[in-house]
PASEBA-1860 file (N, C-alpha, C; in nm, 3 decimals):
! residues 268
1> XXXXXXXX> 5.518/-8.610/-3.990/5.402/-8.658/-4.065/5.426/-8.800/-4.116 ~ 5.546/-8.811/-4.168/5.610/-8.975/-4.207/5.557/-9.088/-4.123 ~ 5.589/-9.024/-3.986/5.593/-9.131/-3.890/5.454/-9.177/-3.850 ~ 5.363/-9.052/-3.841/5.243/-9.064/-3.778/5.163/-9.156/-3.926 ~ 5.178/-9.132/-4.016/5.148/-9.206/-4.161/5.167/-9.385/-4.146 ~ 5.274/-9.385/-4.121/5.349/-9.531/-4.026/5.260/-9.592/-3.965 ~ 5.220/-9.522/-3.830/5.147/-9.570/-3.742/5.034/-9.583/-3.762 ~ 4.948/-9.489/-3.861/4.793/-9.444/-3.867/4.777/-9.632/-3.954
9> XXXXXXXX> 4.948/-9.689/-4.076/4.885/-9.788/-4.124/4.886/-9.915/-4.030 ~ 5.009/-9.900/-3.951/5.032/-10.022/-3.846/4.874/-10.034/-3.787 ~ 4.800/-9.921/-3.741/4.702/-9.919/-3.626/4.594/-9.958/-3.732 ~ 4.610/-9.924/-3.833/4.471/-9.979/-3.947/4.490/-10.126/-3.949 ~ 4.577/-10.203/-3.936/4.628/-10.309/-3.969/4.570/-10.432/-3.838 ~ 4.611/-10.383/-3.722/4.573/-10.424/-3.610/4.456/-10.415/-3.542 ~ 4.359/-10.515/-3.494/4.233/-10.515/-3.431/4.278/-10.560/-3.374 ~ 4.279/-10.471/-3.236/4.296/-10.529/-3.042/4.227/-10.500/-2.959
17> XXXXXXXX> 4.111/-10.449/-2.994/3.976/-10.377/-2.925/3.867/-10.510/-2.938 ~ 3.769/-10.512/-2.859/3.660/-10.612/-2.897/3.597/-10.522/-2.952 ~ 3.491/-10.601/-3.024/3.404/-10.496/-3.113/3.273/-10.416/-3.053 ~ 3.258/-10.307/-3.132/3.154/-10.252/-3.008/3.043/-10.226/-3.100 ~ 2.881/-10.200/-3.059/2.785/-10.210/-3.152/2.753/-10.032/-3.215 ~ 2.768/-9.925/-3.116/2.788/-9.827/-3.136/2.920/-9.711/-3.087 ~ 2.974/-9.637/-3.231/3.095/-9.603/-3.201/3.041/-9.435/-3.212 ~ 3.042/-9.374/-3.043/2.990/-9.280/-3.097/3.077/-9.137/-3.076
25> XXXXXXXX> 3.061/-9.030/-3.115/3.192/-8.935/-3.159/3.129/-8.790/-3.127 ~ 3.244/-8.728/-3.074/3.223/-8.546/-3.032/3.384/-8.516/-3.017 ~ 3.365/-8.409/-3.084/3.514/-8.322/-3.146/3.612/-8.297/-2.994 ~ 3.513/-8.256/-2.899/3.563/-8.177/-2.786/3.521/-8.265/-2.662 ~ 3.614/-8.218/-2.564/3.561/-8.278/-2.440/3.445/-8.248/-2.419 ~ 3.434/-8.156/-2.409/3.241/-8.101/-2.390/3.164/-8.151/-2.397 ~ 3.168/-8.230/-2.556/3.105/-8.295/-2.615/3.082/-8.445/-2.582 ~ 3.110/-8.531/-2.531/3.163/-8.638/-2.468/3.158/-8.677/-2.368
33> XXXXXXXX> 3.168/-8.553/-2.229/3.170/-8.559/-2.140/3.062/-8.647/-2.065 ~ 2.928/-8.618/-2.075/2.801/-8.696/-2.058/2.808/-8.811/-2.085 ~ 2.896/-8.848/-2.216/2.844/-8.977/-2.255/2.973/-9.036/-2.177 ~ 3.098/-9.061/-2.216/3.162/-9.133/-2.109/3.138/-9.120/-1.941 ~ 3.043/-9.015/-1.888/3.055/-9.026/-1.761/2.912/-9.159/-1.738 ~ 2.838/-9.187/-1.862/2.697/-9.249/-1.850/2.778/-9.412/-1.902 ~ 2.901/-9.455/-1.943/2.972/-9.568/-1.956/2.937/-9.645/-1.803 ~ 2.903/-9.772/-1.880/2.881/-9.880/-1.745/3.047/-9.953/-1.801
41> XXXXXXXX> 3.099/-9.956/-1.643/3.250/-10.039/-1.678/3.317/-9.968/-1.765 ~ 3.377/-9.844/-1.765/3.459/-9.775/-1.862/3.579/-9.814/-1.855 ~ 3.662/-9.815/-2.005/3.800/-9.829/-2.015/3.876/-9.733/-2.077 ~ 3.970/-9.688/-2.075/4.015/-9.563/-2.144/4.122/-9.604/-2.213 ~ 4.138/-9.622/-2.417/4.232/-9.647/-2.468/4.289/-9.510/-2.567 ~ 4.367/-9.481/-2.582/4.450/-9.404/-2.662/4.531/-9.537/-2.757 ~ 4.545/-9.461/-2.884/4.584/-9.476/-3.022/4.624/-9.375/-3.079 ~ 4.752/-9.329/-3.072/4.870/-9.248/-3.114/4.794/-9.119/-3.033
49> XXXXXXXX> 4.727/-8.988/-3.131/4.675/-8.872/-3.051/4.507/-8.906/-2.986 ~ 4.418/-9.019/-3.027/4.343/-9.006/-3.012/4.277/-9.078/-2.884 ~ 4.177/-9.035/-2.839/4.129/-9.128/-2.717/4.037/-9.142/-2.734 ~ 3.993/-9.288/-2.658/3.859/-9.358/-2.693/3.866/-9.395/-2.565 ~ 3.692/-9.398/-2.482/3.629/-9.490/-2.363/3.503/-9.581/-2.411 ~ 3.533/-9.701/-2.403/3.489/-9.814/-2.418/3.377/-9.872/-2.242 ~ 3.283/-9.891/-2.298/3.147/-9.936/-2.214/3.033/-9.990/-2.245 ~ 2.918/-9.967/-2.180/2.832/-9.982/-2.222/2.745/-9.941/-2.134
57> XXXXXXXX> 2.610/-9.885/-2.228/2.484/-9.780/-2.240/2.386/-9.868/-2.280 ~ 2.296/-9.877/-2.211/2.175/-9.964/-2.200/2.208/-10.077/-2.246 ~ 2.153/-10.122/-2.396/2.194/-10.229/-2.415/2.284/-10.324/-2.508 ~ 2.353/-10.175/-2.520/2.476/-10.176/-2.631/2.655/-10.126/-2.604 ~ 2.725/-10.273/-2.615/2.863/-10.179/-2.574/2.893/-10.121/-2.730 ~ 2.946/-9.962/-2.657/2.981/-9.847/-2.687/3.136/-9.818/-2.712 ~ 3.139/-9.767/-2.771/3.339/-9.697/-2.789/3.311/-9.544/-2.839 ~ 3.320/-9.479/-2.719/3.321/-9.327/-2.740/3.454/-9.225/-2.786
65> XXXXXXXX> 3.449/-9.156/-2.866/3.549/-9.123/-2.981/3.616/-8.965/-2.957 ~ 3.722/-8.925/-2.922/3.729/-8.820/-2.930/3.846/-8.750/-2.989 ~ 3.777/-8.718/-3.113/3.801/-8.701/-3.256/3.920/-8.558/-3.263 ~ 3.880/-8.434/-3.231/3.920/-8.329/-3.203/3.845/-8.269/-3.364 ~ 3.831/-8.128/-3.405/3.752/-8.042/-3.438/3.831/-8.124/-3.625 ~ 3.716/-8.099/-3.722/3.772/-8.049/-3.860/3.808/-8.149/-3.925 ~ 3.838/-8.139/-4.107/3.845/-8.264/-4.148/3.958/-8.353/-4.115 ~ 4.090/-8.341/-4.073/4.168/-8.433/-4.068/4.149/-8.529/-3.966
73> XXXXXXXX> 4.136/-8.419/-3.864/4.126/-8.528/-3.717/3.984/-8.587/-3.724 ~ 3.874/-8.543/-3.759/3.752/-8.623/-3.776/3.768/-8.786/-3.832 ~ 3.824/-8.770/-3.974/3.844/-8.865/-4.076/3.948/-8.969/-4.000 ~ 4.103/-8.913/-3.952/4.138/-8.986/-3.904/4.103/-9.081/-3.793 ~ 4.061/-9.003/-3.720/3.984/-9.104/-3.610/3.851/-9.182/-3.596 ~ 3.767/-9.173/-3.744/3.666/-9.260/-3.770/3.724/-9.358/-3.799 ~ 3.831/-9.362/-3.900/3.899/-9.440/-4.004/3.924/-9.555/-3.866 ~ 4.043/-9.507/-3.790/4.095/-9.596/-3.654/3.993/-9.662/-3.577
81> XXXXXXXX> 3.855/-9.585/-3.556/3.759/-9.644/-3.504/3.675/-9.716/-3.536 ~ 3.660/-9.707/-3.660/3.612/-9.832/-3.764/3.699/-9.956/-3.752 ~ 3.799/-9.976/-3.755/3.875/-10.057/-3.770/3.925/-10.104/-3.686 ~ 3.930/-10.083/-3.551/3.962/-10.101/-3.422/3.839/-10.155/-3.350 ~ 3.743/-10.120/-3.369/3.619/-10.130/-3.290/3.445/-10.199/-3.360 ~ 3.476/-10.181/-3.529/3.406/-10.258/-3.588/3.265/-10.221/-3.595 ~ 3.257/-10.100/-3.554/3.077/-10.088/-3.513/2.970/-10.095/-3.612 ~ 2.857/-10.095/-3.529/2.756/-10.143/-3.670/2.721/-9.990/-3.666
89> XXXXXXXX> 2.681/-9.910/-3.594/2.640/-9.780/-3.589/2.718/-9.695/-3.567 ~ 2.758/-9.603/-3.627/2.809/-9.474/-3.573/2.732/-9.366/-3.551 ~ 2.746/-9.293/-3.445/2.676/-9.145/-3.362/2.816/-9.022/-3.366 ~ 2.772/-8.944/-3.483/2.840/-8.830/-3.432/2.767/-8.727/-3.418 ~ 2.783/-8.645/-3.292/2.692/-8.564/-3.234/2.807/-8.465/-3.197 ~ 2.763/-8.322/-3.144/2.891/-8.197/-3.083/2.731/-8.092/-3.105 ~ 2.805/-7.995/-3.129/2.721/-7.824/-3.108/2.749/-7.814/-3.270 ~ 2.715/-7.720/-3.280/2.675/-7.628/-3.438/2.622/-7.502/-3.447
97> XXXXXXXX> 2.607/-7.420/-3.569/2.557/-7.287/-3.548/2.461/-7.318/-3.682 ~ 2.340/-7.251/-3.606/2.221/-7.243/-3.656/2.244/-7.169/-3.769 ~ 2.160/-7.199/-3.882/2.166/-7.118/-4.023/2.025/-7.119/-4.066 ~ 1.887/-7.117/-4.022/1.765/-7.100/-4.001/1.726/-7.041/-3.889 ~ 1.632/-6.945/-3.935/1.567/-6.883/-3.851/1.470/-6.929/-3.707 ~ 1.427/-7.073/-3.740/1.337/-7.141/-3.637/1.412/-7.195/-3.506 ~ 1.570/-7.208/-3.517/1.647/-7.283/-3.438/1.700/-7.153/-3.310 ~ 1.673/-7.230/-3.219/1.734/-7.166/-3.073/1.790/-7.253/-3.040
105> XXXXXXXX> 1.911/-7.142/-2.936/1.976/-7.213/-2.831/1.926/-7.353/-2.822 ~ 1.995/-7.493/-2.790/1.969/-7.576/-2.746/1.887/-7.649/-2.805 ~ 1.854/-7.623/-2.936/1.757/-7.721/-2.988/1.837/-7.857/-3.052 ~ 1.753/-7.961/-3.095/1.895/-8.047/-3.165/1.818/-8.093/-3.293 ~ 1.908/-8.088/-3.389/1.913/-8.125/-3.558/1.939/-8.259/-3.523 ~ 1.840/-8.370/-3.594/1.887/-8.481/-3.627/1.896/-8.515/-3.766 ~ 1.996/-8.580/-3.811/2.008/-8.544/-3.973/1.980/-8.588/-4.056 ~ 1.919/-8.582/-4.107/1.831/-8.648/-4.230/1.942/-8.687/-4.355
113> XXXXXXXX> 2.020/-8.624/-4.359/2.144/-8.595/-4.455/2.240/-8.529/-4.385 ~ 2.382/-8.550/-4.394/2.467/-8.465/-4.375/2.554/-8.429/-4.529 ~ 2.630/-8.308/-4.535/2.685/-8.302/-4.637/2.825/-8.196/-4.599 ~ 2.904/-8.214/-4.715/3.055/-8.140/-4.716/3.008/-7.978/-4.780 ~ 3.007/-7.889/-4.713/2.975/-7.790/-4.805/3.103/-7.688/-4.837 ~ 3.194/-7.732/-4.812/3.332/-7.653/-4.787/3.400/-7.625/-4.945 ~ 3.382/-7.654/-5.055/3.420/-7.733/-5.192/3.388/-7.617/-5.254 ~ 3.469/-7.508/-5.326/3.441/-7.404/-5.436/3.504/-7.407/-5.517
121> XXXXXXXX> 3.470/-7.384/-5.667/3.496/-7.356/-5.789/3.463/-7.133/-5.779 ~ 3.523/-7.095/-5.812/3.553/-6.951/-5.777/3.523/-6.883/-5.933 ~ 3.498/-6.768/-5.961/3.443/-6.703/-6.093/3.630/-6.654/-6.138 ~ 3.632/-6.605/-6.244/3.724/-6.556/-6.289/3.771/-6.358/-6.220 ~ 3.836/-6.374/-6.157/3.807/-6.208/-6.155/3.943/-6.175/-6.167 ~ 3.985/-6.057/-6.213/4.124/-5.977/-6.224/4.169/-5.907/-6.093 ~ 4.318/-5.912/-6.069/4.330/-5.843/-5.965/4.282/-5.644/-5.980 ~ 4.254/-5.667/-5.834/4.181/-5.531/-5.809/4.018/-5.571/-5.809
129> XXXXXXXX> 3.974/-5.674/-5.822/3.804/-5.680/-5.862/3.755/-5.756/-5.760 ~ 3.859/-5.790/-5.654/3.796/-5.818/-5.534/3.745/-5.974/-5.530 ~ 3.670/-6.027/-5.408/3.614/-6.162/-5.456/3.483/-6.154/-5.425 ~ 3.410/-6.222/-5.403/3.230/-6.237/-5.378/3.157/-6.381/-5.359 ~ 3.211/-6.380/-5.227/3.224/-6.595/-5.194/3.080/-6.601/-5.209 ~ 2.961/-6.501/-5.233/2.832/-6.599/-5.245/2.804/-6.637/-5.424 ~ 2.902/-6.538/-5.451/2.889/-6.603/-5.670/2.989/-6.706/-5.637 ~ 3.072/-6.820/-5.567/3.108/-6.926/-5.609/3.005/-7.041/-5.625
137> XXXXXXXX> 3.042/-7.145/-5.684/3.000/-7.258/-5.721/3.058/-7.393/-5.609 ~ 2.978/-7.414/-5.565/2.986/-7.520/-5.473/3.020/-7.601/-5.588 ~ 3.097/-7.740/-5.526/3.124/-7.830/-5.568/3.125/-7.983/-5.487 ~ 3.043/-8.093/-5.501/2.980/-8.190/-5.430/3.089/-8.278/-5.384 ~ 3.128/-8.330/-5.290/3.182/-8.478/-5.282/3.151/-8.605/-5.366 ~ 3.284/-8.649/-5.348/3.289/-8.740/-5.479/3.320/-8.863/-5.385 ~ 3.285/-9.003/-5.394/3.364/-9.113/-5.328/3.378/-9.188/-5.475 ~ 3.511/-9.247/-5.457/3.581/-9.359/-5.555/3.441/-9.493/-5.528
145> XXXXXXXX> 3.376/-9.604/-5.566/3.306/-9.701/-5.587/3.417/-9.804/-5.609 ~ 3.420/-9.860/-5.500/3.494/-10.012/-5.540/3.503/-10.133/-5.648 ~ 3.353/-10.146/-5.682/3.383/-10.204/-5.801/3.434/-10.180/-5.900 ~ 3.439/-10.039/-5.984/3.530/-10.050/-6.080/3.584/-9.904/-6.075 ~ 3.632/-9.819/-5.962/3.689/-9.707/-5.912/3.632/-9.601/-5.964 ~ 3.522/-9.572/-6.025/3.487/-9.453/-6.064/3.459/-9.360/-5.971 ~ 3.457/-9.255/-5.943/3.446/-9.124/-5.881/3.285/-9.094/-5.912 ~ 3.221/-9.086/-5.823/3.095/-9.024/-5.817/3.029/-8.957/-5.717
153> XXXXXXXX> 2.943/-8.864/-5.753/2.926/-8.734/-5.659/2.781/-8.794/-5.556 ~ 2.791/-8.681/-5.480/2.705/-8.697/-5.422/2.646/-8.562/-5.352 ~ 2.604/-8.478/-5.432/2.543/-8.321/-5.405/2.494/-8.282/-5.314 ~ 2.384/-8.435/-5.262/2.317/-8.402/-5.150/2.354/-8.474/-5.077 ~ 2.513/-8.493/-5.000/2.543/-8.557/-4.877/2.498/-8.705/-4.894 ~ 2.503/-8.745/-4.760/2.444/-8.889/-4.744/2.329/-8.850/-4.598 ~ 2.258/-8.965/-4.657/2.123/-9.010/-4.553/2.169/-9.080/-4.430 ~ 2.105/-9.002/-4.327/2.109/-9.069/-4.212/1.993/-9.167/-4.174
161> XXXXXXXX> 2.060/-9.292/-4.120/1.983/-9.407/-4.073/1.844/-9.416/-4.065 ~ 1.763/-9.467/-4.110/1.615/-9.430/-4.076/1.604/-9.467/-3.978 ~ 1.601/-9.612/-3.918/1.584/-9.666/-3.783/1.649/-9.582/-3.681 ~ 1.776/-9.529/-3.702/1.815/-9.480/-3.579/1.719/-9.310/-3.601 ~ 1.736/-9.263/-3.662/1.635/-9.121/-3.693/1.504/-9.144/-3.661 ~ 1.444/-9.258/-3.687/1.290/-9.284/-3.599/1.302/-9.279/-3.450 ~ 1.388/-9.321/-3.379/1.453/-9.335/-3.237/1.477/-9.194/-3.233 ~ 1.543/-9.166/-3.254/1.600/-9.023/-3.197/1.500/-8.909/-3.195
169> XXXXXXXX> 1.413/-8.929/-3.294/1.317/-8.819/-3.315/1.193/-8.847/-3.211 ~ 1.199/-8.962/-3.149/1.145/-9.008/-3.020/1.205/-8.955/-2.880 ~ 1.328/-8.913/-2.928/1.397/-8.928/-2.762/1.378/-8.752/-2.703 ~ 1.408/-8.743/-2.628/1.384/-8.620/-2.537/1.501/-8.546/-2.530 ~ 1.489/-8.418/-2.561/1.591/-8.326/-2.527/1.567/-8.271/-2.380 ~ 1.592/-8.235/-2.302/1.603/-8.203/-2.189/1.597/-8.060/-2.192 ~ 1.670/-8.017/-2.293/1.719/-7.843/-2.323/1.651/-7.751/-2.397 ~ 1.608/-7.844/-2.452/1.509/-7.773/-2.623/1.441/-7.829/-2.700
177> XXXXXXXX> 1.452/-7.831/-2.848/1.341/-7.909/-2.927/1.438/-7.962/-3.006 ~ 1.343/-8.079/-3.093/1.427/-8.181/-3.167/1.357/-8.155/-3.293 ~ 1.442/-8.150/-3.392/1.393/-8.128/-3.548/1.525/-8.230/-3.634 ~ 1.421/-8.310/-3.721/1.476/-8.348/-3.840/1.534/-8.260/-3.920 ~ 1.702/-8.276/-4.006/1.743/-8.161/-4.124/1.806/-8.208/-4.150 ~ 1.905/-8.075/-4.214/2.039/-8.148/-4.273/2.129/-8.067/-4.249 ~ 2.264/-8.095/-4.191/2.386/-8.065/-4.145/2.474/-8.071/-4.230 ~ 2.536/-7.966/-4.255/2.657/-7.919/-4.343/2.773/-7.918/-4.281
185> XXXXXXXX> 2.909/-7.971/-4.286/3.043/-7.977/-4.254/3.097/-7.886/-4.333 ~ 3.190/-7.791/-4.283/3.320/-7.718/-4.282/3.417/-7.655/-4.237 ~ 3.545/-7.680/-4.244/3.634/-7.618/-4.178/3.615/-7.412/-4.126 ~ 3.484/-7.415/-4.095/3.409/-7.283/-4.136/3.328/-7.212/-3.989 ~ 3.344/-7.097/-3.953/3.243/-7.050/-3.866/3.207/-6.944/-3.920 ~ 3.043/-6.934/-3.954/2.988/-6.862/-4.057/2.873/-6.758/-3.961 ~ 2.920/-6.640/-3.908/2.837/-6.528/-3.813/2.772/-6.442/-3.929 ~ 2.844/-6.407/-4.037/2.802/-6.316/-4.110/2.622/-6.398/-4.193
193> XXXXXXXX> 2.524/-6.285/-4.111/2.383/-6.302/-4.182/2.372/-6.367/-4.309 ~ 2.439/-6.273/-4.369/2.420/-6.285/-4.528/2.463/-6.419/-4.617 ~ 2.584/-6.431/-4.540/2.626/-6.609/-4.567/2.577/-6.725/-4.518 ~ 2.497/-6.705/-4.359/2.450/-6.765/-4.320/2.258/-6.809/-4.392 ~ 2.256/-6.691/-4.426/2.122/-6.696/-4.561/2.139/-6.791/-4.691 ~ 2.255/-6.751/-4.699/2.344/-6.815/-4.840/2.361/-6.961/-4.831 ~ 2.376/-6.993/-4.742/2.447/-7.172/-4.731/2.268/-7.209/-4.687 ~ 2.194/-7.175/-4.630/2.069/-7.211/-4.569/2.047/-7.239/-4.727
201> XXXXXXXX> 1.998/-7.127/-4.777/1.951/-7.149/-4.939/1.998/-7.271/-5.056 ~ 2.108/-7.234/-5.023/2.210/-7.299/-5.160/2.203/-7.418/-5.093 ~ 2.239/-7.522/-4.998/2.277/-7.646/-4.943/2.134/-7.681/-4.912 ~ 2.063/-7.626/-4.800/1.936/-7.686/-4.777/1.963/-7.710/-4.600 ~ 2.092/-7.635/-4.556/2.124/-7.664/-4.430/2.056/-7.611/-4.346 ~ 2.013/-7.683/-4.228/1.979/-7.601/-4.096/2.094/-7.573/-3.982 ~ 2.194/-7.657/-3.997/2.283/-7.664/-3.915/2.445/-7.650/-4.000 ~ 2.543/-7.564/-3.967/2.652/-7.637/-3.963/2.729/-7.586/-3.903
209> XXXXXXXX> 2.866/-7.724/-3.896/2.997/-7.739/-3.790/3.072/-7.841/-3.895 ~ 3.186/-7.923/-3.830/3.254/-7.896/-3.921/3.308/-8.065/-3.953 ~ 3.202/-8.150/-3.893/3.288/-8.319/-3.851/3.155/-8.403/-3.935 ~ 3.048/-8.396/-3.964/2.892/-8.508/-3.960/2.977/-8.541/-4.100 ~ 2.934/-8.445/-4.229/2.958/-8.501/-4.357/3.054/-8.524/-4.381 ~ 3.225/-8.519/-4.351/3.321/-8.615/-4.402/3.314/-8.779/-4.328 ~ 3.193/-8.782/-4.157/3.204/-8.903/-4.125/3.092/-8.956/-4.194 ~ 2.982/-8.895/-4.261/2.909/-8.973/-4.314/2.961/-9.002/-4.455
217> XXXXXXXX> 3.050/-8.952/-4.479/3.086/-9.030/-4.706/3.152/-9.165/-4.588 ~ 3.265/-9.164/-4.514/3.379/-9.269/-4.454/3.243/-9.373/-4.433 ~ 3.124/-9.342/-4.326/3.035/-9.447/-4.298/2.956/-9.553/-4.431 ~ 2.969/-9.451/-4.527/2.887/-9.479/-4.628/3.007/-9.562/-4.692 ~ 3.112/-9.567/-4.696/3.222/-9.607/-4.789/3.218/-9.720/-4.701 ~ 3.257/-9.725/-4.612/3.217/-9.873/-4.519/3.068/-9.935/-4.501 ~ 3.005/-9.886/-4.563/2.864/-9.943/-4.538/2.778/-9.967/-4.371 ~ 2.839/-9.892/-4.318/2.825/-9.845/-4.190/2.688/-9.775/-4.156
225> XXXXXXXX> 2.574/-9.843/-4.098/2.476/-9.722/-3.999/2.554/-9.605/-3.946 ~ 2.448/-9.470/-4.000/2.508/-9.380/-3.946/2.426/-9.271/-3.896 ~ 2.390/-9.176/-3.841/2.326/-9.085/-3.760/2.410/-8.969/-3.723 ~ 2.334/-8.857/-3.708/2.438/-8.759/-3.637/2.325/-8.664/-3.538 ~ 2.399/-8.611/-3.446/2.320/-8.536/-3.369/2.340/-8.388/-3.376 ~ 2.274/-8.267/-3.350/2.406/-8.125/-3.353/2.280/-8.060/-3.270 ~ 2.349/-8.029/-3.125/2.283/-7.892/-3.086/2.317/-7.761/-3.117 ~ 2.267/-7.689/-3.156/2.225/-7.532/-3.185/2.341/-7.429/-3.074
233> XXXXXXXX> 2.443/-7.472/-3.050/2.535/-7.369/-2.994/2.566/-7.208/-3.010 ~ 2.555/-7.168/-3.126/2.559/-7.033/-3.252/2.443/-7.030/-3.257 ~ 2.373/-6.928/-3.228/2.242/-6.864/-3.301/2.256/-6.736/-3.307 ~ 2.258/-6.748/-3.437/2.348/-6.596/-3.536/2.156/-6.471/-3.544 ~ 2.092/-6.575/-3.582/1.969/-6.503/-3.576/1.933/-6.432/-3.403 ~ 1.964/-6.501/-3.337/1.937/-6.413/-3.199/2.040/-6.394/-3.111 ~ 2.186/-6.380/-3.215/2.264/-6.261/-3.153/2.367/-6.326/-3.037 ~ 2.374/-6.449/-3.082/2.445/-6.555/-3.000/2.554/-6.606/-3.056
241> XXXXXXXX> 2.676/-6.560/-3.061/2.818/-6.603/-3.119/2.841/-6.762/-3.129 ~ 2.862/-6.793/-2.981/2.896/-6.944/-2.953/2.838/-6.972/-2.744 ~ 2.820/-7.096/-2.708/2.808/-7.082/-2.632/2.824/-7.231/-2.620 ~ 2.946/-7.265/-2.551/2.992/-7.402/-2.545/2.906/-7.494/-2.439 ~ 2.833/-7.425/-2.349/2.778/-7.535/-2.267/2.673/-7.592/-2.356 ~ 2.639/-7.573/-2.444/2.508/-7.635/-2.511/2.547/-7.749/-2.527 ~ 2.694/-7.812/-2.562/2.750/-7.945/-2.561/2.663/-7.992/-2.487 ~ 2.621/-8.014/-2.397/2.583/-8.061/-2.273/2.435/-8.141/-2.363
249> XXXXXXXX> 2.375/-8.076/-2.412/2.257/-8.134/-2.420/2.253/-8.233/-2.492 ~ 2.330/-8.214/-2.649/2.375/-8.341/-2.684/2.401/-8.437/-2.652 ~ 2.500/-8.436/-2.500/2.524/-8.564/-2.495/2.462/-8.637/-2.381 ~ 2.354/-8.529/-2.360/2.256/-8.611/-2.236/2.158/-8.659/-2.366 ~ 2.083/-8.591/-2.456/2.048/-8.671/-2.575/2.084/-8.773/-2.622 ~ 2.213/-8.783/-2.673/2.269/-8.984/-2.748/2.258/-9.020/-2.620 ~ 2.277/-9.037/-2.475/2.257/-9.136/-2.387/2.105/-9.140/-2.378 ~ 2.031/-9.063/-2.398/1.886/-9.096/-2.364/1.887/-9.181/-2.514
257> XXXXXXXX> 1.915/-9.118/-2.620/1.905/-9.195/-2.739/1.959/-9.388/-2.740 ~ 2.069/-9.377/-2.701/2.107/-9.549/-2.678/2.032/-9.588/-2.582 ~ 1.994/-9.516/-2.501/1.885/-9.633/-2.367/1.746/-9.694/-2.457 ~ 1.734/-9.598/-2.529/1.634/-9.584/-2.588/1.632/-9.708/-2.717 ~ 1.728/-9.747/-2.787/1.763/-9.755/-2.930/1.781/-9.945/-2.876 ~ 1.758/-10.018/-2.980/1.683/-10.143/-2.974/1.824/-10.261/-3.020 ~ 1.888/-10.358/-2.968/2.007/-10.405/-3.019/2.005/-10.359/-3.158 ~ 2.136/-10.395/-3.170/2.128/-10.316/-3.365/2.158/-10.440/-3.436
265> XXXX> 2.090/-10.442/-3.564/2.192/-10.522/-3.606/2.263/-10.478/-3.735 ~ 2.346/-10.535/-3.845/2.399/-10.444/-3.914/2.349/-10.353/-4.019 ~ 2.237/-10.439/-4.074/2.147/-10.287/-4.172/2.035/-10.290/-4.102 ~ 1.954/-10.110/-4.156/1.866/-10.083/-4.068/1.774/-10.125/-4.185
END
């Protein structure tokens, strides 16, 4: 861990990448696959565990990110890709499991908000009295503020891009339907109904997985455009565990989405 700590600051330190206008991100190969195979002129760089393909998609060069699942590796490899690659926009897009009733297979959440919902404050109970994870108390993300370091929350996630969310809510799914929401991150796969009722209610989520809201506080802390995409992989309401090809649609989506999406420039 020492060492990789070492390197994560050497590699923060160093810009040897040209800069790219959108840096966009999926946990899994799956996820990704579409979009680096849609790279005009691809290059393939690795940075300690992580790999990135560098191109360009209509009319924006691209640096595609592949992060691997959950908060460490998410965070770490925005952090490197921010800083390596400079982008004005970030796209993180992958699969998710539906936590509303309206969502099927293959539909895609674009996010209006993403948020951390992983954060509990727990009731007092004695041993023998068991626990009851829907009486905990969520607890919000906090980012430090640079000007004078205070810690402040943020309950309801952060907002995704309007400009890029006007675009996207334009672009075509191929697979299914496209709905505006909000996407919840956690180290979490949530089948059970009753919880899945529970986080819908309590958060306001239609979607969650486990990478959008720790990259949207990092985007927001950098002042970074940000967006996220999530197809509907899990649909707990119609009896659907997981089903990894749905990746697929996503990432024929962000490529229809960047063909689509207008030079950027840095605020929307």
């Amino acid at each position: 861990m020492k060492y990789f700590l070492l390197f994560l600051c050497v590699a923060l330190a160093v810009r040897a990448a040209e800069p790219v206008d959108v840096l966009v991100q999926g946990a899994e190969n799956k996820e990704v696959a579409e979009i680096v195979a849609a790279l005009k002129e691809p290059k393939k760089l690795e940075i300690g565990v992580f790999s990135f393909w560098t191109g360009r998609i209509g009319p924006h060069r691209v640096a595609v990110s592949l992060t691997g699942q959950a908060l460490i590796n998410c965070t770490v490899s925005t952090l490197i890709g921010i800083e390596e690659f400079t982008p004005k926009l970030i796209v993180n897009q992958g699969t998710s499991g539906a936590q509303v009733p309206y969502l099927g297979l293959h539909d895609i959440i674009v996010g209006r908000r993403a948020l951390d919902y992983g954060n509990f404050i727990t009731p007092v109970r004695g041993a023998g009295q068991g626990s009851a994870p829907l009486a905990w108390t969520p607890v919000p993300q906090r980012l430090r503020l640079p000007a004078n370091g205070a810690l402040v929350a943020f309950p309801d996630g952060f907002h995704g891009d309007a400009a890029a969310m006007a675009v996207a809510l334009r672009t075509r799914n191929p697979m299914g339907r496209v709905f505006p929401g909000v996407i919840g991150s956690a180290h979490e796969v949530n089948l059970e109904m009753d919880r899945v009722r529970w986080s819908a209610r309590t958060f306001g989520m239609d979607v969650e997985e486990m990478e959008s809201g720790h990259v949207a506080a990092l985007a927001h802390a950098y002042g970074i455009r940000y967006i996220a995409f999530r197809v509907v992989s899990d649909a707990p309401y119609d009896g659907v565990p997981f089903y990894a090809q749905a990746a697929r649609a996503t990432g024929i989506f962000t490529v229809n989405f960047l063909e689509n999406l207008a030079p950027l420039t840095t605020k929307s």
